[in-house]
N, C-alpha and C positions, 0 to 999 in steps of 0.2 A: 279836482273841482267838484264843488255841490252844485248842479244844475237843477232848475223849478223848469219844467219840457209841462209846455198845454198844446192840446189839440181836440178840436172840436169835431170830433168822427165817431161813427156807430162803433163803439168796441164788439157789437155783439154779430157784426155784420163783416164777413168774408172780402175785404176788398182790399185794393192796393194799397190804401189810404192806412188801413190797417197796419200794415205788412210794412210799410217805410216807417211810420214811429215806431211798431214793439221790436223791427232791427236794429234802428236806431239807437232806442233805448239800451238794447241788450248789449249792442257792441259799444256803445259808451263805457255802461260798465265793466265789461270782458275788459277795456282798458285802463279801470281803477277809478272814473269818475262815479259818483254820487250824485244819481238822477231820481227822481220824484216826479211821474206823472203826472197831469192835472188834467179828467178830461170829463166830458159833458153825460157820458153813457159810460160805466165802468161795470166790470164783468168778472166774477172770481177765479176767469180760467187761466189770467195771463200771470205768470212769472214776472213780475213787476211791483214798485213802488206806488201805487194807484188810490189818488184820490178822486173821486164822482162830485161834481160839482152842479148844485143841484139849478133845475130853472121851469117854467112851464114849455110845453111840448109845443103848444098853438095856443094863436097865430102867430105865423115868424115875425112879425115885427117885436112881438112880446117877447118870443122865449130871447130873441138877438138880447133884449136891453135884462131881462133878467139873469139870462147867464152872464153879461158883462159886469149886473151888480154883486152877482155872488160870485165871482170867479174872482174881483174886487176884495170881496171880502176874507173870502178861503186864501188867496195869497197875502192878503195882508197880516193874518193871524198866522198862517206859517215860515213868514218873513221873520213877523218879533221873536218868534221862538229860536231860527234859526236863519239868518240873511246868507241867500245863498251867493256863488262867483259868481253865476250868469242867468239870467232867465234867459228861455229860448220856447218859440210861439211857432205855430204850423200857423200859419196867416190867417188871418180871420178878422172880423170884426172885433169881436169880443178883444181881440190882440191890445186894444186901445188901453183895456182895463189894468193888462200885465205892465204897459207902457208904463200908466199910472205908477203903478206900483213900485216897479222897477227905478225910476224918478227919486221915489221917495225912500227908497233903499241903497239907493244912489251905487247900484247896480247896474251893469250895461244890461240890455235887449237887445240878442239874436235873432231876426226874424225869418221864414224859411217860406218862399213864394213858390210853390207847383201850381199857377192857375191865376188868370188875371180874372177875380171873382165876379167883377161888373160886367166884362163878357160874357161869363159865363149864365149872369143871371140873365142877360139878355138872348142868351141862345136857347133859355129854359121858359122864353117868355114873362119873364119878369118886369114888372110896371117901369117907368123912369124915373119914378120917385125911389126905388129901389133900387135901382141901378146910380143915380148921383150917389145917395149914400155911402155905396160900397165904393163909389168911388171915391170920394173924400177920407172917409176910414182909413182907405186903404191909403191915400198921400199922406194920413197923420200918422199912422202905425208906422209907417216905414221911416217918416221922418225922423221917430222920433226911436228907432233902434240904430245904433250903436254899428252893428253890421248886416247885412242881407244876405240871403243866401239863395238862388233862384237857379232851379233845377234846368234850365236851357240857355243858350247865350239868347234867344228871342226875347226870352223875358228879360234879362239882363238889361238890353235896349231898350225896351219899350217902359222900366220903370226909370231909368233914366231920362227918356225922351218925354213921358208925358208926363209922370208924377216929377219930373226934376228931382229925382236920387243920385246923390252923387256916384258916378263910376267907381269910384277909389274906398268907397266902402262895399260895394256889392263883389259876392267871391261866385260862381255859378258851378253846381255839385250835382251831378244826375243822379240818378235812383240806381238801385244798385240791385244786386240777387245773394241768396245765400249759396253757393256755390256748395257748401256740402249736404244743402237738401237736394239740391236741383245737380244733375246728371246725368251722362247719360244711359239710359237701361235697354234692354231688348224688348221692342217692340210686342212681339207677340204674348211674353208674359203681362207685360201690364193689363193687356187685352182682357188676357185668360183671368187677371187677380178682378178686372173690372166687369164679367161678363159681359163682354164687344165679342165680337166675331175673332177669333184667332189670326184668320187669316185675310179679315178684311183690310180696307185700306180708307184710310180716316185723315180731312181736313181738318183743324181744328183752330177755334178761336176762345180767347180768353180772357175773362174780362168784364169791364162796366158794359151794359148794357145802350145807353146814354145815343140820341138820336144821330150824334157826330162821328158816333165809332164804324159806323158803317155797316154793321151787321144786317141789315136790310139788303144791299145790296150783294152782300156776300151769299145768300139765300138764293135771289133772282138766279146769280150766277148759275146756283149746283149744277140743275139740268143740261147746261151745255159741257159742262164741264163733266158731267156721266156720259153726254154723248163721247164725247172726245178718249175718255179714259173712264170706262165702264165696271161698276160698284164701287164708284167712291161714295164714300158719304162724308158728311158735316156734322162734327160733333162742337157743341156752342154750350161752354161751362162759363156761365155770366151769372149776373148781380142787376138790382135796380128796378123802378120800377115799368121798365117796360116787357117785364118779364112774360107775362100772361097776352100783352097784344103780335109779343114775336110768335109764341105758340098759335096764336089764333094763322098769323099771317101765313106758317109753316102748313096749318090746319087749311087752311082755303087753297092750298095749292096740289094740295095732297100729295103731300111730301114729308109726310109722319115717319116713314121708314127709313127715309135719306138723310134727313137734319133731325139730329138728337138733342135738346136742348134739359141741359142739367145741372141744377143749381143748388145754394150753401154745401159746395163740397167744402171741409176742411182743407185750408192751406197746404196742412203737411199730405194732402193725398195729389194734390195739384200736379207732382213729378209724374206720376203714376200717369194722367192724364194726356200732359204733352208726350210721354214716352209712348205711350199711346198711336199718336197721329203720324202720319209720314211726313207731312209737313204742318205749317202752323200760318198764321195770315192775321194781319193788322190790317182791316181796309177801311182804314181810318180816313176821312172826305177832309178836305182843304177849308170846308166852311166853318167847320168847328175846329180848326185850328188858328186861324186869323197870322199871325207875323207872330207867334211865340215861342215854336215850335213845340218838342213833345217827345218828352222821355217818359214811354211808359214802362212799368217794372215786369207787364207781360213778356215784350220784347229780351230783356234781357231773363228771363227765366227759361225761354224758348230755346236762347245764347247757350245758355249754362247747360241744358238739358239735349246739345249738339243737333237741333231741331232748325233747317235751313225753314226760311219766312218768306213771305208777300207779303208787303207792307206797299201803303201809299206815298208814293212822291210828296213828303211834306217839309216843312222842317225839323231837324233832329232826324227824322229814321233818314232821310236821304243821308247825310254827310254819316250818319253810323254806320250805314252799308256799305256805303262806298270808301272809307278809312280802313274798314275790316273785312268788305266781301263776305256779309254772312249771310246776303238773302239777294231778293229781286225786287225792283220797284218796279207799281205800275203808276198811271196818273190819275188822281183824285179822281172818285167816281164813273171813272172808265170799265165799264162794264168788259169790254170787249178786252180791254187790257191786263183787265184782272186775270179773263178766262185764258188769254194767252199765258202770260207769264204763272199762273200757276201748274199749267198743262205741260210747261216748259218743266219745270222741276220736275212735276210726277212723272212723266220719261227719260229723263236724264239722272240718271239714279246717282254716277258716277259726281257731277257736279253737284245735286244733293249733299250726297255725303261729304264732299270739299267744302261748301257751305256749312254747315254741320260743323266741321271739326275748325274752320274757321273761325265760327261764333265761341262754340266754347273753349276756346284759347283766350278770345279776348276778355271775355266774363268773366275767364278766373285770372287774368293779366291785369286788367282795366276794373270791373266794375262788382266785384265782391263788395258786398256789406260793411266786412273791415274795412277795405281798402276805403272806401265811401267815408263812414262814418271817421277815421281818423282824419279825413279831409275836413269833415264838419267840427272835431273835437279842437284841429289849429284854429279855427276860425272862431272858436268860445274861447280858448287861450288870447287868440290875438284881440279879442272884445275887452276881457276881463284887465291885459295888461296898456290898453291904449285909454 
C-alpha cells in the first residue's frame, strides 16, 4: 500500500509523540508499505519519506487554520501526482483538511486518537471557545474517516458515547516499544557510561513533563522515602515546558543532589537511562486522566528494559499490571501510598526482579512495534478494501 501518514508534532523535540509515528512509519515500511510523512516541523535527521508543511508558529488560532490550508494544499498536489491507498492522520485538527482531501481522492481516512484533545486543552487552561472547537473538529474528523484507531478502550468509549462513532469502525491499538533498543542491561555499567554513581541507587521517571503526570508529587515524596531506604535519589529525564519551574521547585527544597533532572536526551540513549534506575514510576494523577485511560510508551519501555514500576491506579496501567504483574499500583495522588509501595519494591529485591522479567516477556510477547504496527497496517488494509 502507498500511505500519505500526517502528524502534527515537534520533529525536533524528544518525545513520545515522536517515537510512535517514526516506529510506526519505519515498521510500515520493514513490511513493504509505501509511507510519505506529512508533518508541521520536519528535521534532516530522520530516516524517512518527510515533507514539512509549512504554516505561522503564532497565535494558535492562526497557525491551526494555516497549516490546515497548506497541509490542504501539499496533499492535494501530491494526490494528483500520485493518489495514494489510504491516508492516515495522528488526530488533530488540521485532520479535517486530509478528510477534505481524502473525499476527493475518493480514498479512505484512517484516523489515529492517543488524546481527547478538547480535554486536554481544557486541562492546559484553554478558553471555551477553544475547547467547543476542538470539539466539533474532532466529531467531524472522525465522522468523516473510514476507520479509527484509539490507543485505550477508554477512548474507544467515550468517542462512541459522545462524538456518536460508530463502535464497528473503531479498532483500539496501544503504543508499543522497540524491543531491540530497549533491554535489559546491567545496572551499574550504564551508571559508569552515564557518570551516576556506580553504586548508587536511582528512582526514575520518564517522560512529558505536563501538570497531570505527576512529577510534583513524585519530588514531595523523595525525602521520605530516603528516610525509609537511605541514598536513593530521583533521576527525572523529561520534555515540556515545565521544565525550568520543576528545577526551581527541586531548588527551594534543597534537594539538587537527590533529584537530577535531565533533558533532550536522545531516544536511542533513553535504555542507557532506565537501565540505570532500580526501579522506574508513573505517578500519573486521576485528574488528568478523566475515563480514557492511558497507554503510555514510557511504561512499556520500562517493560522491555525488565524495569519493575509504580504507576498510579488509573485506567490502562491498572488492568496492564494486573494482566501481566509487572509493577505496583498506588492511588492517584496518594502521597503516602506512593512512599509505601515504592519502599515495598526497593526492599524486596527478589519480587523486583519477578516484576522485571514479568514485563519484559510481555513487551516482547504483546507490545513490540512490529507486533503494533501490523495491527495498524490490517486496519489500512481493511479501510482501503471496505
Amino acid at each position: 500500500m502507498v500511505i500519505y501518514y500526517f502528524a502534527d508534532i515537534d520533529m525536533d523535540e524528544e518525545s513520545a509523540p515522536k517515537i510512535h509515528v517514526l516506529e510506526t512509519v519505519d515498521n510500515l515500511e520493514r513490511l513493504g508499505h509505501e509511507v510519505r510523512l506529512f508533518t508541521s516541523c520536519k528535521t534532516g535527521e530522520n530516516e524517512v519519506q518527510m515533507v514539512a508543511v509549512p504554516c505561522i508558529k503564532r497565535p494558535k488560532p492562526l497557525r491551526a487554520l494555516t497549516l490546515s490550508i497548506a497541509l490542504f494544499v501539499v496533499l492535494l498536489c501530491f494526490g494528483l501526482k500520485r493518489r495514494p491507498d489510504v491516508f492516515y492522520s495522528r488526530h488533530c485538527p488540521a485532520t479535517l483538511a486530509m478528510a477534505a482531501v481524502s473525499m476527493l481522492a475518493r480514498r479512505p481516512l484512517v484516523s489515529e486518537v492517543n488524546g481527547i484533545l478538547a480535554h486536554e486543552a481544557q486541562m492546559l487552561g484553554g478558553s471555551g471557545l477553544r475547547t467547543s472547537i476542538l470539539q466539533l473538529t474532532e466529531k467531524s474528523n472522525l465522522r468523516l474517516s473510514r476507520r479509527v484507531i484509539a490507543v485505550t478502550d477508554g477512548i474507544k468509549d467515550y468517542l462512541a458515547r459522545a462524538d456518536k462513532i460508530s463502535p464497528a469502525k473503531i479498532r483500539v491499538i496501544s503504543n508499543g516499544v522497540n524491543t531491540d533498543m530497549f533491554y535489559p542491561q546491567d545496572s551499574r555499567k550504564c551508571r559508569q557510561v552515564l557518570n551516576l554513581e556506580a553504586s548508587g541507587r536511582y528512582l526514575g521517571y520518564f517522560g512529558s513533563l505536563d501538570p497531570w503526570q505527576g512529577v510534583d508529587l513524585l519530588i514531595d515524596c523523595l525525602p521520605e522515602i530516603g528516610k525509609r531506604c537511605p541514598g536513593q535519589k530521583l533521576l527525572i529525564v523529561g520534555y515540556g515546558p515545565r521544565l525550568e519551574e520543576l528545577r526551581r521547585h527541586i531548588s527551594q527544597k534543597n534537594m539538587e543532589n537527590d533529584a537530577i533532572i535531565v533533558s533532550s536526551v536522545p531516544h536511542k540513549h533513553i535504555p542507557l537511562y532506565i537501565n540505570a534506575c532500580n526501579i522506574c514510576l508513573v505517578p500519573k494523577t486521576e485528574k488528568g486522566i478523566g475515563e480514557y485511560g492511558y497507554s503510555p510508551v514510557k511504561v512499556y519501555e520500562y517493560m522491555a528494559c525488565g524495569r519493575a514500576f509504580v504507576a498510579g491506579r488509573v485506567p490502562g496501567l491498572t488492568q496492564l499490571i494486573e494482566d501481566y504483574e509487572c509493577g505496583q499500583l498506588f492511588d492517584p495522588g496518594d502521597r503516602d501510598d506512593l512512599v509505601e509501595k515504592t519502599v515495598r519494591l526497593l526492599k524486596d529485591e527478589a519480587l523486583c526482579n519477578q516484576l522485571g522479567e514479568n514485563g519484559r516477556k510481555a513487551a516482547v510477547e504483546n507490545f513490540s512495534w512490529q507486533l503494533i504496527t501490523r495491527k495498524v497496517a490490517d486496519v489500512c488494509e481493511e479501510a482501503s478494501r471496505s
